[in-house]
N, C-alpha and C positions, 0 to 999 in steps of 0.2 A: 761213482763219484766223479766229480768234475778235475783236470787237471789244473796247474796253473804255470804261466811263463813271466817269469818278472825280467822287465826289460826297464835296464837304467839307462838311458841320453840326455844328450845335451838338448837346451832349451831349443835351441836351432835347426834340429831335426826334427821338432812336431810344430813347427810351423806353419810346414805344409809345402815351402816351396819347391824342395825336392820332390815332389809327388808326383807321379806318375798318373794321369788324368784318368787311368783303367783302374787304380789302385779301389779295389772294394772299399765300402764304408768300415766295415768292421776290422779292417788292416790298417785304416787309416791312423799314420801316427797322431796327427791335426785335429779330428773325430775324436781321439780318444783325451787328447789333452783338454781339449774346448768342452769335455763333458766330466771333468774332473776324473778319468779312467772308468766312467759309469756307462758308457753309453750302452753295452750290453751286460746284464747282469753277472755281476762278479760270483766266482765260487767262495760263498762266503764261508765254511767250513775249512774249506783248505787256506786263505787267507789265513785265517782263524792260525789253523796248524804250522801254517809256515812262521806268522807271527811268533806264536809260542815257541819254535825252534830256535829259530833268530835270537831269539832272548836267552834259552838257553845255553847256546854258542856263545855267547856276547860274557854272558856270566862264568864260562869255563876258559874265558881265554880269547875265544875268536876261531880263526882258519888255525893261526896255531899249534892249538890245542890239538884240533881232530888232524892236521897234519902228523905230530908227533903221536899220537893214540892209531893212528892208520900204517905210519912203518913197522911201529910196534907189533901190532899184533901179524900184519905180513911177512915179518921178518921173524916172527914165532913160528906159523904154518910153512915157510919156504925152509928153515931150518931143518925142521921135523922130516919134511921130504925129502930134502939134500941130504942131512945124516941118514938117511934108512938105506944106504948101502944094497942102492934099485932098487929094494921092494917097493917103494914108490917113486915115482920118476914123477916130474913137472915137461911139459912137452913144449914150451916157452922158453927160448934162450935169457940166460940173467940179466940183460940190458934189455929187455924189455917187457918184462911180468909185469903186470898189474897188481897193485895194493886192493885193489876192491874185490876182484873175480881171479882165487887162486887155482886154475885146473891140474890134476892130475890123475895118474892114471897108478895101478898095482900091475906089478911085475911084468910089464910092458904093454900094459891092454888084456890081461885074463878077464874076460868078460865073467867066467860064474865066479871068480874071487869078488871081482868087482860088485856084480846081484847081494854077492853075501855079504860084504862089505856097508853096503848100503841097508841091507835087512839087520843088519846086526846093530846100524850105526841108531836107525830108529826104536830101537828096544830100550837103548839109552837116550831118547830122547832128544836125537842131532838128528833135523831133517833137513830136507830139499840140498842133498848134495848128488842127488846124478847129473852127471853132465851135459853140457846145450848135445840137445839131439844131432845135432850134425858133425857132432865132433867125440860121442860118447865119452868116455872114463865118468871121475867122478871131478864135482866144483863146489869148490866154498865160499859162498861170496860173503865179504868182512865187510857191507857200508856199515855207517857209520851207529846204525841201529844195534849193532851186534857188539858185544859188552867185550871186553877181556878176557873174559871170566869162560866165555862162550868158545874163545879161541884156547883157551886151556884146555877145556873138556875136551873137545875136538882131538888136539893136539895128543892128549892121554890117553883115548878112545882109538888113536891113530896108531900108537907105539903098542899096547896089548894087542890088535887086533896083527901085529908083524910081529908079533912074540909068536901069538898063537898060528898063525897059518906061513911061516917063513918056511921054506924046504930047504 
């Protein structure tokens, strides 16, 4: 599938006068205004999607909404980790974590806790949490696709699984 970049400017900038005489056609801000944004075919599917988001957003609030719904559920999973008394550590100081991409790690990097962790976590039906390869543990990422509901499981999936393997 095709990506898409939505770029909002002022009328002044696709003018053209700013432009850079080497600027390709297909960068051209000027090109793409003089051709109604058609001049190369749009991803009409993802238009499609982004549309229907857009509307979505729009109907729950705006930014917001998913602002408030985004500390939420980050402020669920960082809890969860902060209260586990190390069995799980966050390897990110608190002025700077991320609401979207929470990492962490079990009992400071055990890597076969961490294997079992992740095997266990998919038997209950929580996937794609091992961590970016170059930084291993494990990651939960919360956009905006991932429900509440989703960050509970997780969250309750988290506390048995440090019930059951705490020493």
């Amino acid at each position: 599938p095709s990506g898409l970049a939505v770029g909002i400017l002022r009328d002044d900038f696709a003018d053209g006068k700013r432009e850079m005489k080497i600027c390709p056609t297909y960068c051209s801000w000027k090109t793409t205004a003089d051709n109604d944004s058609m001049y190369n075919t749009p991803a009409c599917y993802t238009l499609y999607a982004v549309g229907e988001y857009l509307k979505h957003t729009k109907q729950k609030g705006g930014l917001p909404y998913w602002d408030e719904i985004s500390d939420k559920k980050s402020r669920m999973l960082y809890d969860t980790i902060d209260g586990s008394d190390g069995f799980y550590q966050c390897p990110v100081q608190k002025n700077c974590r991320s609401r979207m991409n929470v990492p962490f790690t079990i009992m400071g990097g055990h890597e076969a806790l961490e294997k079992k962790f992740l095997a266990d976590a998919t038997k209950v039906k929580l996937y794609t949490l091992a961590g970016h390869r170059s930084v291993g543990g494990c990651r939960a990422s919360l956009y905006n696709g991932m429900p509440v509901e989703g960050v509970e499981k997780l969250m309750d999936f988290m506390k048995s699984f440090m019930d059951e393997n705490r020493k």
